[in-house]
N, C-alpha and C positions, 0 to 999 in steps of 0.2 A: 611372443605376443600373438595371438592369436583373435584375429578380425573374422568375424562370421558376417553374411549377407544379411541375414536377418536386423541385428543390432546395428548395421550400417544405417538399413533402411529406415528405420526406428528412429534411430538418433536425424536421422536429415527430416523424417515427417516431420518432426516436432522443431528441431530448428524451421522449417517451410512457417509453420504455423506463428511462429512469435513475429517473422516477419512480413507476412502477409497482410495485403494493402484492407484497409478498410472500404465497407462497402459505400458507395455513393451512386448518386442520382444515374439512371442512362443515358451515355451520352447521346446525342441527337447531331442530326448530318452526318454527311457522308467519311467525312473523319472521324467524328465520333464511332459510328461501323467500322470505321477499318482498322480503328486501335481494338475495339472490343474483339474484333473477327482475330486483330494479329495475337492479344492475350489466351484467347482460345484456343489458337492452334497449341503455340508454345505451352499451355497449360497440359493438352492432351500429350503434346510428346513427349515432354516431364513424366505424365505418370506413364505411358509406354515406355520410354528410356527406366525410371524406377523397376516396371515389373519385369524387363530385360535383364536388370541387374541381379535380380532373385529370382531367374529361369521362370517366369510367369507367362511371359512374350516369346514370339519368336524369331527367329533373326529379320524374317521377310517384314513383318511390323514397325521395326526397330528403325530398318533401311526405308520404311514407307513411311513413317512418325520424320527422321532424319531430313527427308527430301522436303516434305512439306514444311517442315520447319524453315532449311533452307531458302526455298522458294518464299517464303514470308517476310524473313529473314532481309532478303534482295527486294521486293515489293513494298518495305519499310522504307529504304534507304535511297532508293529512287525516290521515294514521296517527299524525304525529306530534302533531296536534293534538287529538286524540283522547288520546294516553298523557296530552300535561301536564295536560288537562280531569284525565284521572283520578286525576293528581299532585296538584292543586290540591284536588281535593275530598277526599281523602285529609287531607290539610295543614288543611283544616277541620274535619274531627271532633274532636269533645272527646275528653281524652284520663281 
């Protein structure tokens, strides 16, 4: 069997495509920004990680697309652990 990069990357564009979100309105506030800023990043290092994979990139990109994602990644996960903290203590006051 024989898998070439080319027809890899082909076949994932087109899978990308059918499930790719539909467009709606901009979000507005400060979370609105930081999901569109976090879908951004991850969008850019997809197609960096893509054109890594068909020698297009080069490693130093790969590892600088990777970290940023990373770092996004972790600035996500904070925010949301932050709202349930503030869920949670919410859920503990008297009423």
């Amino acid at each position: 069997m024989d898998i070439r990069a080319s027809l890899a990357a082909q076949s994932y564009a087109g899978a990308r495509n059918a499930t790719a979100p539909q467009p709606q309105a901009e979000p507005t506030g400060a979370a609105g920004r930081a999901a569109t800023g976090f879908a951004e990043t991850l969008a850019r290092a997809e197609t960096t990680a893509r054109a890594a994979m068909t020698g297009d990139a080069d490693p130093h990109a790969l590892v600088q697309a990777l970290a940023e994602t990373e770092l996004a990644i972790q600035t996500a996960v904070t925010m949301r652990n932050k709202v349930v903290e503030a869920y949670q203590e919410i859920l503990r006051m008297p009423v």
